[in-house]
C-alpha positions in Angstrom: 68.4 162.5 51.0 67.2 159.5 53.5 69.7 158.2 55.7 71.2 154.9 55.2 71.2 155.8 51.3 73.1 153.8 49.0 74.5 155.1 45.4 75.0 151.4 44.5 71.2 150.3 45.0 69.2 153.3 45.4 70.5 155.9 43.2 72.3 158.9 43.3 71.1 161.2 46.6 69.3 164.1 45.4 71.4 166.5 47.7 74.6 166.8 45.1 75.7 169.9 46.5 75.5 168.5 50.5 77.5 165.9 48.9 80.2 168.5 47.6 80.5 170.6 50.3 80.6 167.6 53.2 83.4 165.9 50.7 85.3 169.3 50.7 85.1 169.5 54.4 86.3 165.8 55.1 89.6 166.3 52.2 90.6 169.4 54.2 90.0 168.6 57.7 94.0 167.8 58.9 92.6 164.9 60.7 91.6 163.2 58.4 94.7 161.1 58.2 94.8 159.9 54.5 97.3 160.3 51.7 97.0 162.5 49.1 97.1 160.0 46.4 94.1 158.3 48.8 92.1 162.1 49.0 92.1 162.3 45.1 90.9 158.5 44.9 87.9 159.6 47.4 87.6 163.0 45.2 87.1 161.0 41.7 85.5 158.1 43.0 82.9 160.3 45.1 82.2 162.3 41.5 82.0 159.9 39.1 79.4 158.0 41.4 77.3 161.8 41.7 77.7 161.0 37.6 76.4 157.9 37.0 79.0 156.2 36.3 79.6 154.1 39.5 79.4 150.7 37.6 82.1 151.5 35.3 84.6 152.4 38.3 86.8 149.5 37.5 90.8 149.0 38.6 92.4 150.0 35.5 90.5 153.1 35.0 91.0 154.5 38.6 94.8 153.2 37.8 95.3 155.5 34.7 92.8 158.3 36.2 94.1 158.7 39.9 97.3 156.9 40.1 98.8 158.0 36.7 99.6 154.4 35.2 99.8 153.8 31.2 97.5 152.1 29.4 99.7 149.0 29.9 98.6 149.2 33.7 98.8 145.7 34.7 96.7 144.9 38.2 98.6 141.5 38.7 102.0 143.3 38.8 101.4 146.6 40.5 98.2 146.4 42.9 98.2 149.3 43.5 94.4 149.9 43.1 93.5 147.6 45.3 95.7 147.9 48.1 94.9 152.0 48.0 91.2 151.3 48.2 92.1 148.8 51.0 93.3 151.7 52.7 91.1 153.9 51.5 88.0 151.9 53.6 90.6 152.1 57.0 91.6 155.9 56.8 87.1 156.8 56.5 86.8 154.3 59.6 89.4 155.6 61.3 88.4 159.0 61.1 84.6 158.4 61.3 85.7 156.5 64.8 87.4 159.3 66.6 85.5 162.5 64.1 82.5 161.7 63.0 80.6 164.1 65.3 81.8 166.3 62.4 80.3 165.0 59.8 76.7 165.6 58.2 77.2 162.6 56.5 79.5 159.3 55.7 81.1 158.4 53.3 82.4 154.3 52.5 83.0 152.1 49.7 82.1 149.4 49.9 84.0 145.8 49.7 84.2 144.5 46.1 83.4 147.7 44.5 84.6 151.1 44.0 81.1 153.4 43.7 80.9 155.5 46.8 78.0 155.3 49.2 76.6 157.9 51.4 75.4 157.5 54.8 73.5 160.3 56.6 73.6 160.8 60.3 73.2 163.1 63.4 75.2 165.6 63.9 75.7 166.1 67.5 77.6 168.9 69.3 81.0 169.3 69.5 83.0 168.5 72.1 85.7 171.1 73.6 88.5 168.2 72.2 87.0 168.4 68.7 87.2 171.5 68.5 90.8 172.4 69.6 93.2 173.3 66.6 95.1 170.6 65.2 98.8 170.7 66.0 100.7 171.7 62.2 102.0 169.1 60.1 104.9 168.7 58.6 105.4 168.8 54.7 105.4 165.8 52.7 107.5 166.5 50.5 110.0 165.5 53.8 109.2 161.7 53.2 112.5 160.2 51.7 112.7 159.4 48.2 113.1 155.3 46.7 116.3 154.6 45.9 116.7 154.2 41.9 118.6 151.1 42.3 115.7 149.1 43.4 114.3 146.2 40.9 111.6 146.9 39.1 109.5 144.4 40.5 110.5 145.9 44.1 110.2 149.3 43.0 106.7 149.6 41.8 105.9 148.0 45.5 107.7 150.3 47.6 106.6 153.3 45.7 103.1 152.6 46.8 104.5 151.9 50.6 105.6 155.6 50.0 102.8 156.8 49.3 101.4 155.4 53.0 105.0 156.8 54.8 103.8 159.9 53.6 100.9 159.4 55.4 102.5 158.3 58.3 104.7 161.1 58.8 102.0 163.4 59.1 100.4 161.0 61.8 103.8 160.8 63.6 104.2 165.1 63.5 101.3 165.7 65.9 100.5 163.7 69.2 97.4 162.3 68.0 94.9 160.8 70.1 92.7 158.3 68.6 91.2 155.5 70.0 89.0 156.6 73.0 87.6 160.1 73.9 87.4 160.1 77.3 84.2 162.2 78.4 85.0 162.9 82.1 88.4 162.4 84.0 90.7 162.0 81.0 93.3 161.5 83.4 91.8 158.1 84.1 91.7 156.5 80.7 95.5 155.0 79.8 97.1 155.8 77.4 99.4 154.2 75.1 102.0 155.9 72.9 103.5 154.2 69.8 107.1 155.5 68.7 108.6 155.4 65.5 110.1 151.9 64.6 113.7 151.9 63.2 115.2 149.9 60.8 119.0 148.3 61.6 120.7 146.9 59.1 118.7 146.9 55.9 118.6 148.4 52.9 116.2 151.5 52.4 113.3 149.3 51.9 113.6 148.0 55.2 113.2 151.9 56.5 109.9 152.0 54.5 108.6 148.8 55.7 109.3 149.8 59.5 107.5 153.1 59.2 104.6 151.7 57.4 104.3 148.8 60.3 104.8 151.9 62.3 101.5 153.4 61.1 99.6 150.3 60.4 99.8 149.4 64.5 98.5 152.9 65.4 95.4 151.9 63.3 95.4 148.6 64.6 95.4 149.5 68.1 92.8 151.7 67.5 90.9 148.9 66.7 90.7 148.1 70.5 89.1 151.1 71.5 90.0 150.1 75.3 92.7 153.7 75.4 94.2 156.5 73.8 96.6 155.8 71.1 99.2 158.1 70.7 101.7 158.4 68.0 105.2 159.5 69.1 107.0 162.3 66.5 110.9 162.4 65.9 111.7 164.5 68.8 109.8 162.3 71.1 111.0 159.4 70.3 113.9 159.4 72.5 112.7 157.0 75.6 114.9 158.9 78.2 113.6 159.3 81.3 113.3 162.8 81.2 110.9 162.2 77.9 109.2 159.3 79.4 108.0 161.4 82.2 107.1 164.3 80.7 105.0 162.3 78.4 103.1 160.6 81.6 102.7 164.2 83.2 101.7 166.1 80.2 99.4 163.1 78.3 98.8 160.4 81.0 100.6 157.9 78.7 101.4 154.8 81.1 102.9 152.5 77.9 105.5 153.3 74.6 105.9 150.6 72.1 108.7 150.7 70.0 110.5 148.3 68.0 113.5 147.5 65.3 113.8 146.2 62.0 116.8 143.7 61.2 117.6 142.5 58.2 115.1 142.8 55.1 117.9 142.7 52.5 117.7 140.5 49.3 115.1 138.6 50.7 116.2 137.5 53.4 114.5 136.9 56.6 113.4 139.9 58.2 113.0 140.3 62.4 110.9 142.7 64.4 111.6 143.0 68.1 109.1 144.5 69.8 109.2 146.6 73.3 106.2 147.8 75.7 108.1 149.7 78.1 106.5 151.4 81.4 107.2 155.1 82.2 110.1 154.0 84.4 111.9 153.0 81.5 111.1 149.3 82.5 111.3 146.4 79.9 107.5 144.9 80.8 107.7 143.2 77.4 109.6 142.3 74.7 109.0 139.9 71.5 110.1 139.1 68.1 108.5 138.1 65.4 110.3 136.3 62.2 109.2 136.6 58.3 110.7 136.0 55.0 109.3 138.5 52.6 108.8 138.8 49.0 107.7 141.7 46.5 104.2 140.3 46.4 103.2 140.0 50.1 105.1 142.7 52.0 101.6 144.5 52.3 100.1 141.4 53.8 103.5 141.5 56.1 102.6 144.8 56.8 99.1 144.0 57.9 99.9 140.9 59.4 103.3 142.0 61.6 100.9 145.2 63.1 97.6 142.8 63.9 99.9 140.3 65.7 101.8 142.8 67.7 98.0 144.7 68.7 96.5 141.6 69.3 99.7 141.1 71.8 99.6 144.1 73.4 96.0 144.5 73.8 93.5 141.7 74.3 91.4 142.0 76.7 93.6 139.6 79.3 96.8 140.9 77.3 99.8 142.1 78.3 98.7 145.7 78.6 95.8 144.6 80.6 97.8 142.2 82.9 100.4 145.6 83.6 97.6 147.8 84.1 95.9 145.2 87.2 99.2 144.8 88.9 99.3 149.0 88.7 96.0 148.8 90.6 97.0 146.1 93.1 100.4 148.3 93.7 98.1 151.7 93.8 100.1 153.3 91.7 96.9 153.7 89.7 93.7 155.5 90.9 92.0 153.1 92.6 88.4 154.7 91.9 89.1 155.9 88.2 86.7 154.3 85.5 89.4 152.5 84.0 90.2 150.5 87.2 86.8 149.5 87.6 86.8 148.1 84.3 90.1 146.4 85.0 88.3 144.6 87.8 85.5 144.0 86.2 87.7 142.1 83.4 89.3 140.4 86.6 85.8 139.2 87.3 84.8 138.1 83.9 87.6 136.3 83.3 86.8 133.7 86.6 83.6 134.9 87.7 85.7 135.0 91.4 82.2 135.7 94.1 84.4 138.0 95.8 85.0 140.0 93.3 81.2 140.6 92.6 79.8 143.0 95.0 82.7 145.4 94.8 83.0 145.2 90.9 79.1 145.6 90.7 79.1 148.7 93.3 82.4 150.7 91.0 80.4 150.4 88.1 77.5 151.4 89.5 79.3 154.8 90.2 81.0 154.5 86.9 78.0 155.0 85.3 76.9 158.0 87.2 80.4 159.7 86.5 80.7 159.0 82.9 77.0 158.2 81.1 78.8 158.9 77.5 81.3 156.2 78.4 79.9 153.2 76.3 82.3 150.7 77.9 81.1 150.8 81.2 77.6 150.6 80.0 78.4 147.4 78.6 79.9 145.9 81.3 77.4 147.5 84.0 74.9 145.5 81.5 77.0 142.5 81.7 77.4 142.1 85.2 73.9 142.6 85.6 73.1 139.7 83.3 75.4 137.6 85.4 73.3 138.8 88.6 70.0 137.5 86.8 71.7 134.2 86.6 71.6 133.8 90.5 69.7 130.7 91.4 67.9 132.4 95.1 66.9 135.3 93.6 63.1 135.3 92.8 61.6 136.3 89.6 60.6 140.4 90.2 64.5 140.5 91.3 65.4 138.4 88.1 63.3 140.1 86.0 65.0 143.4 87.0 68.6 142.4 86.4 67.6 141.2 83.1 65.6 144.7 81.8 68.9 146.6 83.1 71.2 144.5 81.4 69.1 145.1 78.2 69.1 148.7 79.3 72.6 149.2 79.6 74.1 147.3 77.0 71.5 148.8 74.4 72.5 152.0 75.5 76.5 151.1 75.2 75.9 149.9 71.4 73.6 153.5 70.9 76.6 155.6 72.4 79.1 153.6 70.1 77.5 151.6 67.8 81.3 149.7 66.7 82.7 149.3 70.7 83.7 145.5 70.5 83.1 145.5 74.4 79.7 146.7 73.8 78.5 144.3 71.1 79.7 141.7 73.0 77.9 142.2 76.2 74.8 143.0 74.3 74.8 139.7 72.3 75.1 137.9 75.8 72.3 139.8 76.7 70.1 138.9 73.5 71.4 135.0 73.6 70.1 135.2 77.3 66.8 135.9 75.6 66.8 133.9 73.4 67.7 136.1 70.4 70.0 133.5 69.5 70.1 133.9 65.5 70.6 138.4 66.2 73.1 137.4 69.3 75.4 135.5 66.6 74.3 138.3 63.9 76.0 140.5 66.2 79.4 139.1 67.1 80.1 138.0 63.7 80.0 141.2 63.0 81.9 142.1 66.1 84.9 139.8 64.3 84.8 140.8 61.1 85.2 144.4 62.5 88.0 142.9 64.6 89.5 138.9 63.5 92.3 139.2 65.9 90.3 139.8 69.1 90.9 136.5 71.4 87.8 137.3 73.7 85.9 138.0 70.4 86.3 134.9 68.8 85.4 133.0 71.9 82.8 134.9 72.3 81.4 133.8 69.1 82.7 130.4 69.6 81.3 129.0 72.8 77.1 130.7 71.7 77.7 129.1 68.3 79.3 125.7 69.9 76.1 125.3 72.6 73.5 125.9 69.8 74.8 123.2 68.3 77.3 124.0 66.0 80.5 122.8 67.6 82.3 122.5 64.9 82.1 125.7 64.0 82.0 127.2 67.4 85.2 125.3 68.7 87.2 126.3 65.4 86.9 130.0 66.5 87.7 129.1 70.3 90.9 127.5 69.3 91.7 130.5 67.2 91.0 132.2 70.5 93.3 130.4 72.3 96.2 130.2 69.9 95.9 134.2 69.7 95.3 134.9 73.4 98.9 135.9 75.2 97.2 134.0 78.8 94.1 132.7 77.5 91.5 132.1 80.8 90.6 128.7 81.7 87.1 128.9 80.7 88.3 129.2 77.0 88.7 125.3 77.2 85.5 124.1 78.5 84.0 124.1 75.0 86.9 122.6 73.4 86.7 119.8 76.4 82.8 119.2 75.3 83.9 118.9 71.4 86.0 116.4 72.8 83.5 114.3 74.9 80.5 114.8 72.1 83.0 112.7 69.4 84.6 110.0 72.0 87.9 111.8 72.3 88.3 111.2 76.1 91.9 111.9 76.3 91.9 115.2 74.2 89.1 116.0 76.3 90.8 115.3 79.8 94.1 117.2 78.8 91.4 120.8 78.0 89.5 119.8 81.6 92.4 119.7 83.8 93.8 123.4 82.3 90.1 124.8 83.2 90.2 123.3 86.1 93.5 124.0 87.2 92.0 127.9 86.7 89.2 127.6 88.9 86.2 127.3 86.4 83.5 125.1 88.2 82.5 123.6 84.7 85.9 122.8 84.1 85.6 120.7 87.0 82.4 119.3 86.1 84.2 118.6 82.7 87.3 117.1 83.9 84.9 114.6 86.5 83.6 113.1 83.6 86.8 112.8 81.5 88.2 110.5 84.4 85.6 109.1 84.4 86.0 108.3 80.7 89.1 107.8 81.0 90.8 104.4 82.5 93.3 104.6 85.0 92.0 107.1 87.5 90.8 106.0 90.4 87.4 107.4 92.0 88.8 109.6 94.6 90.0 111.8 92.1 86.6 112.2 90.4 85.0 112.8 93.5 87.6 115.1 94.5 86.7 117.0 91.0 82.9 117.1 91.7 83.4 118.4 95.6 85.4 121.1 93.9 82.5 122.0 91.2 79.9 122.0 94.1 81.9 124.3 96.1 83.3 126.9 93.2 79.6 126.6 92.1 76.5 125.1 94.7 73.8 125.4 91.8 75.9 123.3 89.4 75.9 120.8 92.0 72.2 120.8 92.4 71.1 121.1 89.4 73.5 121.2 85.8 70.8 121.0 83.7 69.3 124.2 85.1 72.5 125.9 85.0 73.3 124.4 81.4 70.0 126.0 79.9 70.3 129.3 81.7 73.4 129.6 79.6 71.2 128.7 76.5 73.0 125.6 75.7 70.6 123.0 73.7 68.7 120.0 75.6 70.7 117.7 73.3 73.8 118.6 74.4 72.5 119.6 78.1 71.1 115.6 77.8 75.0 114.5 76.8 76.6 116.2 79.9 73.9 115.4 82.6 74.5 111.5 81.7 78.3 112.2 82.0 78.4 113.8 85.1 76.0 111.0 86.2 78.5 108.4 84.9 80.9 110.2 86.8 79.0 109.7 89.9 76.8 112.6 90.6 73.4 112.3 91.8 70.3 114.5 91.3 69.5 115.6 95.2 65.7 115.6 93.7 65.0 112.5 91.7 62.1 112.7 89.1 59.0 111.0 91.0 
């Protein structure tokens, strides 16, 4: 069997029995956190592809076979294929995130099929975590039943919501810690525990939903990777304060989110109010979010009520974040644990603040040392050192240097977790600094398909499309960015501002300039100089005002734009567009071409 080998193109691996006995492993391992409808879907989809019979693995078949349908099955009316397969694909990649040191091999299936593929891989040593017994679940036969007075239409919808409660009870039995696996000083990495969602008001329906949103934004927050998840069982789910600090002394949780359920009954318009509280008992967040559901999208509520409220809490300059800094600045949180250091180093990234630099640069330095599994710090070790090779009075050795450790690192955070959104990111910005610019974008759409409701993601993606030329494109995903983004920083707009001034629109263009400005961005300023400019009615103190402030936040900007432009890989087109507008604005090169 070769690794990367895929039933649907290849053929069937030669190593049947390895096949068996890894899928009997994976359907009895308790953390494997997938229904048992879900287990005998991966059982019969796993040997019919051994079989041959892949291709013929159609909807109705797997509806009649697995799910116990009639022949009458109808997919338009009861999706239930679909949507289990759909959650099929999130229970292997949640367990192949936090287990997969377990497995001799993977197993997916892929989108728009239903033949299982095999994926072989190292199979490293175990750590002391991994191999701790599981807490015991509870039964699930304890999952309530449907009422039998739902419609017809309803019931065949919340049977299958059921069948993922089920689930979810045996995730909310244990404390479960997901997301990241801290390799040295676990008492450093935060962690965030989610607690059972209640339903007030509604009919039983609404006591599914909840549960389900429940499990869905354990998964979701998962996604982030940036701390432990944690989900909260029945006994714990009392936030006294005797609870509350027993969970921060025993599990280093620093977060609960919890949240209620009103209304959901005939239709009509459901709310779910939403609550990060610290482990004072303290309020640090609250928000609601309003839908009317219907029999045929309360899965896509599902989904789209748990991304919404993860995206919320964890962004990379979201709410959690923003708590977490202030917990620094108070020191009520180590001041020299990894996770601070990252928290700065956020800090940095989000305004590139000079004084910031040194210190950020010098923590992870240490970082590094402390934790060399810890592919997060990696990554921003390796972005910080790209930033460093951007420094216009360094020479070229020095340059040089900053740039091969900023390959180093970041290569290194992608080998240690190949799906870390913090470590695909800073690697593209390492490969677009190289002018890898077609594997850079390779990379972060990737980075968003793994993860669409990422703010710094999408701008990611959006600003290195947007200076290769394709603003269109590239500002589309920015303002996604910045519609998703709970305090989105100012440099989120300076793109936006330039697809402004490329098509004319000075006044859009102004109104995105001031905001980066206003946040200190030296582009911004540069930006908002030239929208004055643009624009009539302002006088010329107030552009000069704007390009003093761009030469102080930033000297080389000053000097030279077009240097600093094309260091940043934008094209000479658009570097040729924003030269003559800062020139229109007033600026003059200190060294005029002879």
């Amino acid at each position: 069997m070769t690794a990367g080998a895929d039933t649907r193109n290849s053929g069937v691996p030669l190593d049947m029995p390895a096949i068996r006995t890894e899928l009997g492993r994976l359907l009895a391992d308790p953390d494997f956190a997938c229904s048992q409808a879900r287990r005998r879907m991966l059982a019969y989809l796993v040997e019919e592809t051994l079989a041959g019979r892949g291709d013929r693995l159609k909807g109705p078949v797997l509806a009649q076979e697995v799910f116990d349908r009639g022949a009458d099955f109808d997919p338009q009316s009861d999706p239930v294929v679909r949507i289990e397969a759909r959650r099929l694909r999130r229970d292997l990649d949640v367990y192949y995130a936090s287990y997969a040191s377990r497995a001799d091999l993977r197993f997916s299936i892929p989108k728009g099929a239903y033949a299982a593929s095999f994926l072989t891989q190292p199979h490293p040593v175990l750590t002391p975590e991994e191999t701790a017994p599981p807490p015991a679940d509870i039964p699930s036969d304890t999952a309530p039943k449907l009422p039998d007075r739902t419609p017809a239409n309803r019931r065949r919808l919340m049977i299958a919501i059921a069948a993922s409660v089920v689930a979810a009870a045996i995730l909310f039995a244990r404390f479960w810690p997901m997301a990241y696996q801290p390799t040295a000083n676990a008492s450093a990495v935060p962690a965030l525990a989610v607690a059972r969602f209640v339903s007030v008001g509604a009919n039983r329906d609404g006591d599914y939903l909840s549960l389900a949103i429940s499990d869905q934004l354990v998964n979701e927050l998962m996604m982030f990777r940036r701390f432990r998840v944690f989900a909260l069982p029945n006994d714990r789910s009392d936030l006294s304060e005797d609870n509350l600090t027993a969970l921060q002394d025993k599990y280093g949780i620093r977060h609960v989110v919890s949240g209620t359920l009103l209304g959901a009954d005939n239709g009509d318009l459901i709310r779910i109010i939403v609550q990060l509280r610290d482990m004072q008992g303290e309020i640090i967040w609250s928000g609601s979010f309003d839908r009317l559901p219907n029999a045929q999208s309360m899965f896509e509520l599902e989904d789209e009520l748990s991304k919404t409220i993860a995206t919320t809490l964890s962004q990379t300059y979201g709410v959690i974040a923003s708590d977490m800094s202030r917990a620094v600045d108070r020191s009520t949180y180590p001041s020299d644990s990894s996770f601070s250091c990252m928290l700065r180093a956020h800090a940095y990234r989000r305004g590139f603040d000079p004084k910031l630099r040194d210190s950020v640069t010098d923590c992870l330095q240490a970082a590094v040392r402390r934790d060399p599994q810890n592919a997060e710090i990696h990554a921003m070790r390796g972005w910080l050192e790209l930033d460093q090779s951007r420094f216009p009075d360094i020479d070229a050795v020095r340059r040089n240097a900053h740039r091969e450790t900023a390959f180093e690192m970041t290569s290194r955070a992608v080998e240690l977790e190949p799906r870390n959104i913090t470590a695909l990111e800073a690697h593209a910005a390492v490969l677009h600094n190289r002018g890898d610019y077609a594997e850079a974008e390779e990379i972060l759409r990737k980075a968003v398909a793994m993860n669409p409701e990422d703010p710094e993601i999408l701008h990611q993606l959006g600003w290195r499309l947007a200076v290769r030329g394709q603003l269109e494109e590239g500002v589309s995903y920015i303002r996604q960015a910045i519609d998703r983004s709970v305090d989105p920083p100012a440099r989120y707009f300076n793109l936006i501002a330039i697809g402004d001034f490329v098509q004319g629109r000075y006044a859009e263009m102004l109104r995105s300039a001031r905001i980066s400005a206003a946040g200190g961005s030296s582009v911004g300023n540069a930006l908002l100089a030239i929208a004055l400019a643009e624009t009539n009615g302002h006088p010329d103190q107030e552009v000069a005002q704007a390009l003093k402030r761009m030469g102080q936040l930033r000297p080389e900007l000053e000097r030279d734009p077009a240097a600093v432009f094309r260091r940043h890989g934008v094209t000479d087109e658009l570097v040729g567009k924003l030269v003559a507008g800062l020139e229109n604005a007033g600026w003059t090169s200190p060294h005029p071409a002879e």
